[in-house]
N, C-alpha and C positions, 0 to 999 in steps of 0.2 A: 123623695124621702129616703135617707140612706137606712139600710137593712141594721138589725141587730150586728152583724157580725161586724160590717162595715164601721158601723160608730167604735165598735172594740178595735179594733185596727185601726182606725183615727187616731183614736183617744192613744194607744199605745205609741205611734210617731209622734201626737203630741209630747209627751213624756220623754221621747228620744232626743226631741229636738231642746228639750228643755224649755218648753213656751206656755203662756196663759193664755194661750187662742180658747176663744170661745164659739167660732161661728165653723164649727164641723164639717156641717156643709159647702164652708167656702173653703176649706182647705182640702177636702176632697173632689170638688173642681180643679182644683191646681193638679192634681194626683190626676184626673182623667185625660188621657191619650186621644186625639179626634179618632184612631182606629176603634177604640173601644163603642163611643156612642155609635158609630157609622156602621157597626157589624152586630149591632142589636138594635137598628131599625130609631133611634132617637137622634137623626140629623141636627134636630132642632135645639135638644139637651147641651150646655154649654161644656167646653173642654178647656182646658188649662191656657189655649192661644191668647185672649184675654188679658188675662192676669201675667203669664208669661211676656208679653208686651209692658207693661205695666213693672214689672220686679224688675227687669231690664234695666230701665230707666233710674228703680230708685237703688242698684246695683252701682250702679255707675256713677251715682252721685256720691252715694256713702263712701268707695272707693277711690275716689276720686277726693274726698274729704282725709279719707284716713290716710294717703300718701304726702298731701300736701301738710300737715298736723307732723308725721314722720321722720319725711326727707324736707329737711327748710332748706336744704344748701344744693338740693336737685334741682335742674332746670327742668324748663316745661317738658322738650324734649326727653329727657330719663323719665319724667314722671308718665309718661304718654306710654311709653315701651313697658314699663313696670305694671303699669295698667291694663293695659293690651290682652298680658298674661293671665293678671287676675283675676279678666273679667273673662276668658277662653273657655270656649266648653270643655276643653281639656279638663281643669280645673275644678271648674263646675260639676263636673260629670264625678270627676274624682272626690267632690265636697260628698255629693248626692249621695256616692255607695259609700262611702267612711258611715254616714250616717242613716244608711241604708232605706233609703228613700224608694231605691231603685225594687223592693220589694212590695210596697205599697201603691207603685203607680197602676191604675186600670188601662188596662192595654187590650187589644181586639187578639183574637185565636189568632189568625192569620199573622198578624203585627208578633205575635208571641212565638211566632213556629218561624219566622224570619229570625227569630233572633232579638228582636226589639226592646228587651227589660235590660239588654246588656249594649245597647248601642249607647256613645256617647252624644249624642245628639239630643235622643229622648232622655235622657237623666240632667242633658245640661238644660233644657224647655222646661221642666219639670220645678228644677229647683230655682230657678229664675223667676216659675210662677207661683211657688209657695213664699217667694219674698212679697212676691204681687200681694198675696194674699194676706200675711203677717200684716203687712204694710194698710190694708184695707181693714183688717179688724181689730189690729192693736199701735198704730202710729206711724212714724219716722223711729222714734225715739227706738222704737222694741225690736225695729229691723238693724240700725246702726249697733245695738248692746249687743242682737244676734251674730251679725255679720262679724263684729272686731271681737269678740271670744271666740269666732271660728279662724278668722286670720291670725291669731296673734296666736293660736297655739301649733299654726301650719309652719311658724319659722324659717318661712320663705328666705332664700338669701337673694337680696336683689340686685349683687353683683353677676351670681351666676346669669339671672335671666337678662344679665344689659351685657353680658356676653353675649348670652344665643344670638338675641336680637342684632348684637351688631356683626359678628360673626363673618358674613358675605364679607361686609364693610374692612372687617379688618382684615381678613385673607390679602381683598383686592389691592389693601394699601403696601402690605407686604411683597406682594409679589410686582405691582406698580415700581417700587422703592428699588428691586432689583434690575429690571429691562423695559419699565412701562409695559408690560404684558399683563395680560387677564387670566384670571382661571377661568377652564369651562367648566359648565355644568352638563353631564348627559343624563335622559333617562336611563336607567338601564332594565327594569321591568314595571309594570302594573299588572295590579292581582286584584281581586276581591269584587264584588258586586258594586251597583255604580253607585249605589247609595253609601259604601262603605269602602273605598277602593285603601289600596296601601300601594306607595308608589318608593323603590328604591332609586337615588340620584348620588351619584357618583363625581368627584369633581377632581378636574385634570391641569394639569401645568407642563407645558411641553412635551404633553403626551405621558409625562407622569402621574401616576396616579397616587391623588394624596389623600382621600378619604372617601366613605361612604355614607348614608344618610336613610333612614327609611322613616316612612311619617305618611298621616293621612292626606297630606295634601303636597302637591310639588315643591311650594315655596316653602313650607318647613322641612319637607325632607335635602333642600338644598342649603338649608338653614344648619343643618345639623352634620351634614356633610362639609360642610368648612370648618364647624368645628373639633369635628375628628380630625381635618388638614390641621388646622392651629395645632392642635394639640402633636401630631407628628412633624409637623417643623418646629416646635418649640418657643414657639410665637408666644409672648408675654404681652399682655394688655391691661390695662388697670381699668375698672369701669367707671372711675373716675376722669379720665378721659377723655373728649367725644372728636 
């Protein structure tokens, strides 16, 4: 049974989110962290993993609806890349604290003194599980009207992100086109805990170097590091395209 205070801090995201949820309880499932129940002794007590499974799925569909409704003249391929992004914890994580979700999640001491209300991971699970849960106590319908009022005022430009994505692609064609030679990609550092690492990658052309890249994970820090190359060779690409 959630506490007085809790149901106010519900009811209060309710309102943020702008929703008719009526089942408190389940939306404060979605809000709990497995740190939280596992460090006050309720293993048993359900956490947002569930539902987060669940919102996933109906994420994906809605998203995957509103692209294809969008882009008619996109092929599968662009719609796949455009996707990719949308559905990214990056993203997610970024939805989460716009709408500050990231204050209402129940998190464990220990999970909170790591840092945890400000990891993108646990804000991306989070809001993944509160669609779970929309989706469980008010429809398809109320998750779709929630989702495409939150994309459509985000103004995503899906040129930009079918650059990033193609990025490597385009570098390698460019520099192909001159000697049939490859860029390389080096590490150049990893930092951070292994839960959280940030890895900067560096990429080369005859020993030149033509751009840098830093990111949570290799393949986008090598992602972003072409396109700082692009951008200092002066490389034009239409993402129109492929």
């Amino acid at each position: 049974m959630l506490s007085a205070d809790r149901k106010k801090q519900i009811k209060k995201l309710i309102k943020i989110l702008d929703l008719n949820m009526t089942d408190e309880k389940l939306l404060d499932i979605a809000l709990t962290h497995p740190s939280y129940n596992f460090e006050d002794g309720r293993e048993n007590e359900p956490d947002y993993e569930r539902l987060e499974f669940l919102g996933d799925s109906v994420l994906r569909l809605v998203i995957s609806e509103y692209l294809f409704d969008k882009y008619e003249d996109y092929s599968e391929g662009k719609l796949t890349k455009i996707r990719s992004y949308l559905v990214s914890d990056e993203l997610l994580a970024k939805i989460a604290k716009l709408l500050k979700v990231d204050k209402y999640i129940n998190i464990g001491v220990h999970e909170e003194k790591d840092g945890g209300r400000n990891k993108e991971s646990i804000n991306a699970c989070a809001m993944e599980a509160i669609l779970g849960a929309i989706y469980k106590n008010m429809g398809f319908i109320a998750v779709k009207d929630f989702l495409y009022k939150i994309y459509n005022s985000l103004n995503f430009n899906c040129d930009e992100i079918l650059y990033f994505y193609n990025s490597k692609e385009i570098l390698q064609q460019y520099t192909q086109a001159k000697n049939k030679d490859l860029p390389e990609y080096k590490l150049m550092s990893e930092s951070g805990k292994a839960h959280n690492k940030i890895y900067e990658v560096s990429v080369f052309y005859h020993d030149e170097h033509l751009g840098t890249g830093i990111a949570k994970t290799k393949k986008e820090a090598e992602k972003v590091a072409a396109v700082n190359a692009i951008k200092k060779l002066k490389i034009m690409e239409s993402c129109k395209n492929e």
